[in-house]
TIKE-399844 format. One line per 10 residues: their letters; for each residue y, z, x of C-alpha. Coordinates in pm, 1 decimal, always signed. Each point is the difference from the previous one (the first is absolute). Last residue first. Example, Ala and Ser with C-alpha at 12.3 -4.5 7.8 and 13.67 -1.06 7.14 Angstrom:
SA) -106.0,+714.0,+1367.0 | -344.0,+66.0,-137.0
***
This chain:
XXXXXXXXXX) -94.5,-3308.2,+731.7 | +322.0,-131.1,-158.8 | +33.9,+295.4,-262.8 | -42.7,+305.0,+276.2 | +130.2,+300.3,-148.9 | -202.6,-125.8,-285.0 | -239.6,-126.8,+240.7 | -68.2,+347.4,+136.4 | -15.5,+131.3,-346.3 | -295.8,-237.2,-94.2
XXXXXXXXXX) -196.1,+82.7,+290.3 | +54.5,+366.2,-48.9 | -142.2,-42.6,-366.1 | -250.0,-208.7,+146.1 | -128.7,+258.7,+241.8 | -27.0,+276.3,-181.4 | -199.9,-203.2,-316.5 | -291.7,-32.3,+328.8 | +56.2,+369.1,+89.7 | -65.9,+64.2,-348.3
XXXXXXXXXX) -267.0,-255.9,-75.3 | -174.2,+173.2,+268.7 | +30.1,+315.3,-59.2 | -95.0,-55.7,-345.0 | +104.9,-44.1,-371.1 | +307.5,-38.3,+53.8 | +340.7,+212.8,-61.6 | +333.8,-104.2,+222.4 | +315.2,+258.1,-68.7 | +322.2,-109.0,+129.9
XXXXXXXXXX) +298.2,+66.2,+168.4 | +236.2,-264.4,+152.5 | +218.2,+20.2,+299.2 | +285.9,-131.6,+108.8 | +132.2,-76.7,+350.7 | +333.3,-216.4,+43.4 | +39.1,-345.4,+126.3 | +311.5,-197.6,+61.2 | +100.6,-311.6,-239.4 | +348.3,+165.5,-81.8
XXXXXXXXXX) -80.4,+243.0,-248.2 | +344.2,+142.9,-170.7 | -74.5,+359.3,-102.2 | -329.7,+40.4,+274.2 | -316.4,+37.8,-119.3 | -185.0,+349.5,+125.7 | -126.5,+69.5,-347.2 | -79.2,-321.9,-110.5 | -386.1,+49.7,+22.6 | -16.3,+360.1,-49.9
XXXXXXXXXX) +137.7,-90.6,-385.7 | -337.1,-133.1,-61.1 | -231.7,+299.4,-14.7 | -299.8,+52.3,-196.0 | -164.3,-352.5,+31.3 | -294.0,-23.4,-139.2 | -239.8,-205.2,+214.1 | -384.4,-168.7,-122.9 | -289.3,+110.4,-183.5 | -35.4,+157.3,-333.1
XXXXXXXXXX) -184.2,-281.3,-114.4 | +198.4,-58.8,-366.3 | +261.4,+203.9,+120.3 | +54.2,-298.8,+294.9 | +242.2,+213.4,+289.1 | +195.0,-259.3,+192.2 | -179.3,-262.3,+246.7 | +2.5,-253.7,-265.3 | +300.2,-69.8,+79.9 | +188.4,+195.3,+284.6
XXXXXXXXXX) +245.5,-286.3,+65.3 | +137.4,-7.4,-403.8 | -14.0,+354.9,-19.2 | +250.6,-55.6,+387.7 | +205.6,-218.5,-172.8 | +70.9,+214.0,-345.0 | +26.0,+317.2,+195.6 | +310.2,-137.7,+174.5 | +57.0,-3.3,+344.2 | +320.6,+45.2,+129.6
XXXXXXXXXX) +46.9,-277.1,+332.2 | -116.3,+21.7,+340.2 | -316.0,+190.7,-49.6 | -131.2,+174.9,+247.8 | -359.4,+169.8,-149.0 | -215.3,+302.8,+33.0 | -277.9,+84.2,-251.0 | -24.4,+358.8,-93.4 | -392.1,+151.6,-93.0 | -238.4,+163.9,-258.8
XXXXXXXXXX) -300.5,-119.8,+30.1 | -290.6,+42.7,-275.1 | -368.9,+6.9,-79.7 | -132.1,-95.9,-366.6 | -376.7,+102.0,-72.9 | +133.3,+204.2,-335.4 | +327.4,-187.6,-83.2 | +355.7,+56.7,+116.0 | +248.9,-133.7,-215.2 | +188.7,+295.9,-165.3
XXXXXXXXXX) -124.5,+345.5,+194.1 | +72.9,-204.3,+307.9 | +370.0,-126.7,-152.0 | +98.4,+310.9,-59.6 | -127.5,+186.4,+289.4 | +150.8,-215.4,+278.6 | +347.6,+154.9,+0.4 | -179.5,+352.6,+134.2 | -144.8,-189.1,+270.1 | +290.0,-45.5,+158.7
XXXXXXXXXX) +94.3,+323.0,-28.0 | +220.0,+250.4,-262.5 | +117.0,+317.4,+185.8 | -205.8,+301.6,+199.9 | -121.5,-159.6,+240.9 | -223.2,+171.3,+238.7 | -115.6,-116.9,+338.7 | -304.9,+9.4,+199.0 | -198.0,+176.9,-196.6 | -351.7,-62.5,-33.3
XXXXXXXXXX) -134.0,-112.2,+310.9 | -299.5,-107.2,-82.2 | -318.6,-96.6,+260.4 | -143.5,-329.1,+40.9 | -27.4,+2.4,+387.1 | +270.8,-234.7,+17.6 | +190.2,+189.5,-226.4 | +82.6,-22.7,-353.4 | +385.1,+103.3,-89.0 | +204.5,+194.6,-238.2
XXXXXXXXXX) +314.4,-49.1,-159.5 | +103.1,+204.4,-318.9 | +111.1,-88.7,-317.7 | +212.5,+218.8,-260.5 | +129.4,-30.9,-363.7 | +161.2,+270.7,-130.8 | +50.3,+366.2,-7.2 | +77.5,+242.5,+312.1 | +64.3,+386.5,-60.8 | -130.0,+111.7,+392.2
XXXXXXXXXX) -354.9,+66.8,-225.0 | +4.8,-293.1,-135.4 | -8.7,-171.7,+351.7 | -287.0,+262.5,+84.3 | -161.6,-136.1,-303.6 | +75.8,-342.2,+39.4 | -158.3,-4.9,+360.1 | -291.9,+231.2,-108.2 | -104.2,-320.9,-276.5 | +72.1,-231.6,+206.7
XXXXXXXXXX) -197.4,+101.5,+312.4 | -316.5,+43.6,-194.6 | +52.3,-340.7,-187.0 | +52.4,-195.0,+347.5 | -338.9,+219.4,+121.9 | -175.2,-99.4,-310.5 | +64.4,-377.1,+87.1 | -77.4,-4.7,+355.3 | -345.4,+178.4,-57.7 | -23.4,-279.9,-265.4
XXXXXXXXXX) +76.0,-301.2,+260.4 | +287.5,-176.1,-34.7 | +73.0,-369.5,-25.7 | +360.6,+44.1,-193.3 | -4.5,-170.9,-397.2 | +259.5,-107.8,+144.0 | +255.7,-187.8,+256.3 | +308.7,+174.8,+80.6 | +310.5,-153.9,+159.3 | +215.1,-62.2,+300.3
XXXXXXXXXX) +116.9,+371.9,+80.1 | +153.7,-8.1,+371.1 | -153.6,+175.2,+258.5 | -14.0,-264.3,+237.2 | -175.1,-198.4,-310.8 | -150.1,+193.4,-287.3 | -258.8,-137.5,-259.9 | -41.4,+352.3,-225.3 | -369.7,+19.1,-137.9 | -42.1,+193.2,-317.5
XXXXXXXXXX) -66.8,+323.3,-176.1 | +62.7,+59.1,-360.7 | +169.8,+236.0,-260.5 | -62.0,+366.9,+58.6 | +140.5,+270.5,-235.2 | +114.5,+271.9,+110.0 | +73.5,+262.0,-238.4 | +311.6,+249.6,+61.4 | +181.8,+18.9,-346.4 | +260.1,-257.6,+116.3
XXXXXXXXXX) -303.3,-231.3,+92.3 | -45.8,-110.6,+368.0 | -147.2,-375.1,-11.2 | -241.1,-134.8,+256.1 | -13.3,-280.7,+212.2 | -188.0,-53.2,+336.0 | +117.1,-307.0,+238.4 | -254.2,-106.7,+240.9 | +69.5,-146.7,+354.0 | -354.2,-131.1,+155.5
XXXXXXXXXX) -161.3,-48.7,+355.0 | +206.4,+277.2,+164.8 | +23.3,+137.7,+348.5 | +279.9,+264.3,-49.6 | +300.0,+30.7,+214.2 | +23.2,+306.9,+96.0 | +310.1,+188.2,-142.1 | +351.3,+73.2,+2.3 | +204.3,+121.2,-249.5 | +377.5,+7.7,-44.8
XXXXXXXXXX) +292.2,+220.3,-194.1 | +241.0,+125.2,+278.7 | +231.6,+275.9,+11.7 | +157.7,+45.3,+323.3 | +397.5,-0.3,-88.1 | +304.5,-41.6,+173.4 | -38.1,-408.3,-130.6 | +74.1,-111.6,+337.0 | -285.1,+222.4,+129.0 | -222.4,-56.2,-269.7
XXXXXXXXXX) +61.9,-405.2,+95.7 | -76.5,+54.7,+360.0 | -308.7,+171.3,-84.9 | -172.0,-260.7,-195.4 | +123.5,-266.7,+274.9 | -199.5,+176.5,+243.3 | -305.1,+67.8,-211.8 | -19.3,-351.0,-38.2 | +32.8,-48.6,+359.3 | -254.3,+248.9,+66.6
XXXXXXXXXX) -220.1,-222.6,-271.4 | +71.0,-292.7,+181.9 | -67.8,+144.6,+336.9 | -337.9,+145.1,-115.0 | -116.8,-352.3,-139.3 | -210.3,-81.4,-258.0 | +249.4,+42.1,-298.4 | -18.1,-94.4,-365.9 | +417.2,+58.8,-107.2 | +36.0,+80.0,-411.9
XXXXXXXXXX) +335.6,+17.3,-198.8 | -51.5,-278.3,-187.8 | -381.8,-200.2,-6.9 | -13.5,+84.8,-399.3 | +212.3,+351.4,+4.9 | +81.3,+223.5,+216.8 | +130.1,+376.9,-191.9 | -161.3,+248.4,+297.7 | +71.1,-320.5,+259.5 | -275.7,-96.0,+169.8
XXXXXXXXXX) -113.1,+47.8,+377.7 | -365.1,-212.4,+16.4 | -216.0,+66.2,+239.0 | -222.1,-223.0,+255.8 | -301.6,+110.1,+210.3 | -77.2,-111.1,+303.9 | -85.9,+365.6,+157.0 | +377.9,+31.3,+115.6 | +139.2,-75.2,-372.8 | -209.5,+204.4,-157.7
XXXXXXXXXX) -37.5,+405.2,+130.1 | +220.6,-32.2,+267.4 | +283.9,-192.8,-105.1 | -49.9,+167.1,-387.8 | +22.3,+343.6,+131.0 | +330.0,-146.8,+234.4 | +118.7,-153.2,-343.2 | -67.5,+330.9,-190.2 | +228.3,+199.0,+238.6 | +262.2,-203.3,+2.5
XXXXXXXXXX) -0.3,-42.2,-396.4 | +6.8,+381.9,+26.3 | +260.8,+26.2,+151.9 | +218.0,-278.6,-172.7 | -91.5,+237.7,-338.3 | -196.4,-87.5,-345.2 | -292.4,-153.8,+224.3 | -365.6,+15.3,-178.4 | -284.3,-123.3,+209.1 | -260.1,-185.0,+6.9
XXXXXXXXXX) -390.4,-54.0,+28.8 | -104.4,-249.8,-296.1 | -125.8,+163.8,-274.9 | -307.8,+189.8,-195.4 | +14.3,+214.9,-332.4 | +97.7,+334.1,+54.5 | +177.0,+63.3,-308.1 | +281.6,+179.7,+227.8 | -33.9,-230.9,+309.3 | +81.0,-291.0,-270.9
XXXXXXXXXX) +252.5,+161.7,-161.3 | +190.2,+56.6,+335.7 | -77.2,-375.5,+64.5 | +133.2,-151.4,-321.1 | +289.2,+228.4,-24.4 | +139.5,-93.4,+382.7 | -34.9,-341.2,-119.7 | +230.0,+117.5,-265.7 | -31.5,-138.6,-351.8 | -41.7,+346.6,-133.2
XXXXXXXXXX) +347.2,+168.7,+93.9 | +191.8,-318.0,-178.3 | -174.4,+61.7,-332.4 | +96.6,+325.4,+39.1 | +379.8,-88.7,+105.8 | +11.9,-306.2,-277.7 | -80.2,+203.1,-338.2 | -306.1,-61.9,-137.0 | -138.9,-281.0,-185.5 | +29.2,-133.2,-334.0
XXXXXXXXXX) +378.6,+0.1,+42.2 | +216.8,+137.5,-288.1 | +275.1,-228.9,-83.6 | +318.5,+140.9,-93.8 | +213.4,-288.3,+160.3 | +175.7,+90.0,+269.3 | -217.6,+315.4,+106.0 | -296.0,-219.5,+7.3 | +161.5,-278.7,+204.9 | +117.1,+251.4,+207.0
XXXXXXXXXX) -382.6,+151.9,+95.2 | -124.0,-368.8,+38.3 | +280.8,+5.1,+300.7 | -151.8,+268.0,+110.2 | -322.6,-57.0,+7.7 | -300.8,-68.9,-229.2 | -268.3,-297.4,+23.9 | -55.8,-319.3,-124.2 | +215.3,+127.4,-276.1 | -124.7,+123.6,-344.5
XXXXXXXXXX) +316.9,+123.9,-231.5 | -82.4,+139.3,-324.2 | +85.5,-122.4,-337.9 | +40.6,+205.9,-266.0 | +241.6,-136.1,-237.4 | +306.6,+160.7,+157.2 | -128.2,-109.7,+356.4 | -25.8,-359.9,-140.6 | +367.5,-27.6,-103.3 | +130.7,+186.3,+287.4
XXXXXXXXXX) -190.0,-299.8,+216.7 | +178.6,-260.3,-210.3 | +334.4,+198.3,+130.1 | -125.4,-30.4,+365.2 | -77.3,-367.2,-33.6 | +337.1,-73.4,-125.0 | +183.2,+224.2,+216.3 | -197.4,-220.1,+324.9 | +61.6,+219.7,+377.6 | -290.8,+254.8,-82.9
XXXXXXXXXX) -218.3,-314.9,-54.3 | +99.3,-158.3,+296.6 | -92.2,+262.9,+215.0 | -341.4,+40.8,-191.6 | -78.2,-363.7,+32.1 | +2.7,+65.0,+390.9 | +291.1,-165.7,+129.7 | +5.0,-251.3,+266.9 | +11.6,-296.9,-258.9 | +285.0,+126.2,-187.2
XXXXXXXXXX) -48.7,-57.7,-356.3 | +244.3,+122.4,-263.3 | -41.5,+107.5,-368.9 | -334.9,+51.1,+74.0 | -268.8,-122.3,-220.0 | -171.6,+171.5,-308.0 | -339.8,-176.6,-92.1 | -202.5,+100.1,-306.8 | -378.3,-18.8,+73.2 | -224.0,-258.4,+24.8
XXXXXXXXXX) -310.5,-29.9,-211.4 | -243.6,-243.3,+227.6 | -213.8,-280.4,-191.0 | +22.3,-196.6,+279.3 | +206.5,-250.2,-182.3 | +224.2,+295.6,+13.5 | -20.1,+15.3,+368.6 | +84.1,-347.8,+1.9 | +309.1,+3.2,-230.8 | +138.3,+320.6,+244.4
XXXXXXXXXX) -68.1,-236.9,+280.3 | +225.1,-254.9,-131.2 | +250.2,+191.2,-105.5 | +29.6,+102.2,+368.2 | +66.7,+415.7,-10.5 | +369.5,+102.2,-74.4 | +153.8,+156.2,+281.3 | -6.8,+377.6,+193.3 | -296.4,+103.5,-204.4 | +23.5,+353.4,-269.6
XXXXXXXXXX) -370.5,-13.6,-216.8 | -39.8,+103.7,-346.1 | -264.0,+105.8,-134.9 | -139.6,-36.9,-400.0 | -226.4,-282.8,+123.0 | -105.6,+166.3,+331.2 | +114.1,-2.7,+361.0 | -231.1,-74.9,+287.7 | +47.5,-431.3,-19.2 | +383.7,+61.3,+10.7
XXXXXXXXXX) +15.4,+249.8,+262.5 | -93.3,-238.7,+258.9 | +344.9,-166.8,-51.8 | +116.2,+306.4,+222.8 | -131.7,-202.5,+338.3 | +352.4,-151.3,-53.6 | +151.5,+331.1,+250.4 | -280.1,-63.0,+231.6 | +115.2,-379.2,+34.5 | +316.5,+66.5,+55.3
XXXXXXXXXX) -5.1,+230.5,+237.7 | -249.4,-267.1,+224.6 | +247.9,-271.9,+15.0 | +254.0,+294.0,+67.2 | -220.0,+145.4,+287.6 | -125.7,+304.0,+61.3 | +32.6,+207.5,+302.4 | -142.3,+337.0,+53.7 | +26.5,+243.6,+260.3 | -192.2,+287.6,+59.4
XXXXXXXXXX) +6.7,+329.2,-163.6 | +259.0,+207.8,-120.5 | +12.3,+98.4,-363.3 | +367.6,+6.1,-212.2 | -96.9,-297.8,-191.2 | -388.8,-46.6,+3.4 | -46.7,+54.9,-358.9 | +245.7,-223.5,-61.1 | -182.6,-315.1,+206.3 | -350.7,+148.1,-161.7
XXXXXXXXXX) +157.2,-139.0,-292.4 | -138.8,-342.7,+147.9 | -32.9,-128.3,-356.6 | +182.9,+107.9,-282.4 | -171.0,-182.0,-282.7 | +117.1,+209.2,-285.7 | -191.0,+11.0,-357.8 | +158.6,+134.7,-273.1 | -263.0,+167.3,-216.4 | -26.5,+59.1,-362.2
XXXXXXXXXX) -216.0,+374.6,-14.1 | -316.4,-114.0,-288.6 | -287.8,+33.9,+231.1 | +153.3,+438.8,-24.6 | +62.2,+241.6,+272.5 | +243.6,-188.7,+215.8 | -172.4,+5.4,+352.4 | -423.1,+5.7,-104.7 | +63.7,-230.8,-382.1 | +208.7,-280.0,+182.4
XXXXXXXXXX) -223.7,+4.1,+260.9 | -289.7,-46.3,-228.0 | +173.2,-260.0,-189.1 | +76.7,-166.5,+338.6 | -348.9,-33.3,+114.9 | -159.5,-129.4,-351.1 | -157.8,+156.2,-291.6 | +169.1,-203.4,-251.7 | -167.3,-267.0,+179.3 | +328.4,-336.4,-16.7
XXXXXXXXXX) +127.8,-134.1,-277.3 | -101.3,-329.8,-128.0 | +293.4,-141.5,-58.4 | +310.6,-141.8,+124.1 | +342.6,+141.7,+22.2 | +291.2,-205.2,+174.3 | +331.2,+275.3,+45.8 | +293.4,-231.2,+82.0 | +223.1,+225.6,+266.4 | +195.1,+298.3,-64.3
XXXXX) +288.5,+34.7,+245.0 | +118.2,-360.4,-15.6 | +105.9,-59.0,+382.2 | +412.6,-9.0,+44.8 | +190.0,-296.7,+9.2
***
């Protein structure tokens, strides 16, 4: 039997600031706060954008697959009211009831007409007639399309249905998330970076790496070679060794050579010596504006994004400089024709300088899913983390056992201090059809506010305590 496509809709007041993030989105890429939005949590579109680019090789999982493609539930707690929001299954009742308790206005769900769990939610949206023929009914009241981020496939969608996307068209938007972007627009603003290079041919890939031998690698220096569309720990090798990289380059050029062709789309550069990830945010209007949103700390791991903890511990100089780089960032991307929301990567080093720009992206991020809830239950004094729990569960899990395991530990309105959960479907993602007592990974997002470092990384702590032993029941 085939998934309802609109699930139960649970409203609850109050409403959230008038004045919040995604009303002034809304207003910058559609024009008016009054646009209806359906929201699109294609994550990983950097995999399409990177279709037809060489660079290194990347291998994913289908454990993992799945669990990007369910990382679209995040949508639900961005979206608005009068939104509607396009998921590849029906939310947990159960979680939908305790968001509402919450006092959190959910918007109206469409679900695929079919789920596969190695398909983005985009994939098996253009594959659902039910879904697409809802979707002609939104377009022809206004509605406009806002996906994670744009490419091809979110291109189709658009043609198949009549809905306008809030955001440009998928080539442009493609052409700015380059690596190779980020650094030549770096070099061109002139704010500081990493050494690197730029490689778009096998040459000069060869030529870079023997730059990068010398230079780095032979003084004791590491660098990273990334792919120009990487993403979160993909498409990235950290190398200290001259034969490794040689190999690399190697490999590289034995795969233009099958191909017949030498274009190449990778970066390499020194690997910086950082104290502290940040995460910048700032919104390109349709009209040109920039408008900055917030700064905070990304938690990364091996390169991989593991959350963001805020208000960030930056000094003032720090915090102009973010807003500096912002504000010529959007303009130059406005400039190219790029509208929508952006955030950037950018270190502090050992020695506490900035290095603004490490990366651009030009799409929906992590952080981006956070505002919603922030602007909601965040109170003067409050700090936050934002981070993913990982657990092997043998059998589903509902959301009813694990509220039940959590306790007290969840989010108290009265307090404001505890977990919100703002993504449960993560945690059966990766489940297997017919489970047969074997573990699988899951993961569950959340959002932990306190009222100080310490109670923070003390509420941290429990929470992964409590999911360990809910993998875990007999410990």
């Amino acid at each position: 039997m085939s998934p309802p496509l609109v699930s139960p809709v649970r409203h609850a007041a109050p409403a959230p600031p008038a004045a919040g993030f995604l009303d002034g989105a809304r207003r910058a890429l559609t024009g008016t706060a009054g646009t209806p939005l359906v929201l699109l949590g294609n994550f990983e579109v950097e995999d399409e954008w990177a279709k037809g680019e060489s660079g290194l090789p990347m291998l994913a999982g289908r454990n993992s697959a799945a669990i990007v493609n369910r990382m679209d539930e995040f949508a639900l707690l961005l979206a608005g009211p009068d939104d509607h929001v396009v998921l590849k299954s029906a939310p947990d009742a159960d979680y939908l009831d305790h968001l509402a308790s919450l006092g959190v206005e959910l918007p109206t769900v469409l679900v695929t007409d079919v789920q596969d769990p190695a398909h983005s939610v985009t994939v098996d949206a253009l594959r659902s007639p039910r879904l697409l023929a809802a979707l002609r009914e939104l377009a022809a009241r206004g509605a406009r399309l806002l996906p994670h981020g744009q490419s091809a496939l979110e291109d189709e969608l658009c043609e198949r249905t009549g809905l306008a996307s809030a955001l440009p068209p998928s080539p442009l938007v493609k052409s700015v998330n380059s690596k190779i972007y980020s650094r030549r627009l770096a070099t061109e603003l002139g704010l500081p970076l990493a050494r690197g290079w730029e490689c778009e041919t096998v040459g000069a890939f060869e030529e870079a790496a023997e730059e990068a031998v010398a230079l780095c690698v032979d003084q004791g220096r590491r660098v990273g070679v990334k792919d120009a569309y990487g993403v979160s720990g993909k498409g990235i090798a950290v190398i200290d060794d001259s034969r490794r990289l040689r190999q690399l380059v190697r490999m590289v050029a034995r795969g233009a050579a099958k191909r017949g062709d030498d274009r190449i789309a990778l970066v390499i550069e020194e690997w910086a010596d950082k104290t502290t990830d940040l995460n910048y945010h700032f919104t390109v209007g349709r009209d040109g504006s920039v408008r900055f949103d917030f700064v905070k700390e990304a938690l990364t791991e091996n390169g991989v994004h593991k959350g963001h903890r805020f208000p960030a511990q930056l000094d003032p100089g720090h915090v102009a400089a973010v807003r500096d780089a912002s504000a010529r960032i959007g303009a130059r991307l406005a400039a190219d024709g790029f509208h929508g929301v952006v955030g950037v990567d950018a270190m502090l080093t050992r020695d506490r300088g900035l290095l603004p720009l490490l990366e651009i992206n030009a799409r929906n991020n992590m952080s981006t899913y956070q505002t919603s809830l922030q602007e909601r239950f965040m109170r003067p004094g409050t700090t936050a983390l934002a981070r993913q729990y990982e657990l092997s569960p043998t059998a589903r899990v509902s959301f009813a056992r694990l509220r039940d395991r959590l306790g007290d530990l969840l989010l108290d309105p009265a307090t404001g201090r505890g977990l919100i959960i703002n993504n449960f479907a993560t945690v059966n993602a990766a489940a297997p059809a017919d489970p047969d007592g074997r573990p699988w990974t899951g993961r569950l997002y959340g959002l932990l506010l306190a009222g100080s470092t310490t109670e923070l990384n003390a509420l941290d702590r429990a929470v992964a305590e409590a999911v360990r032993k809910e993998t875990n029941p007999d410990d």
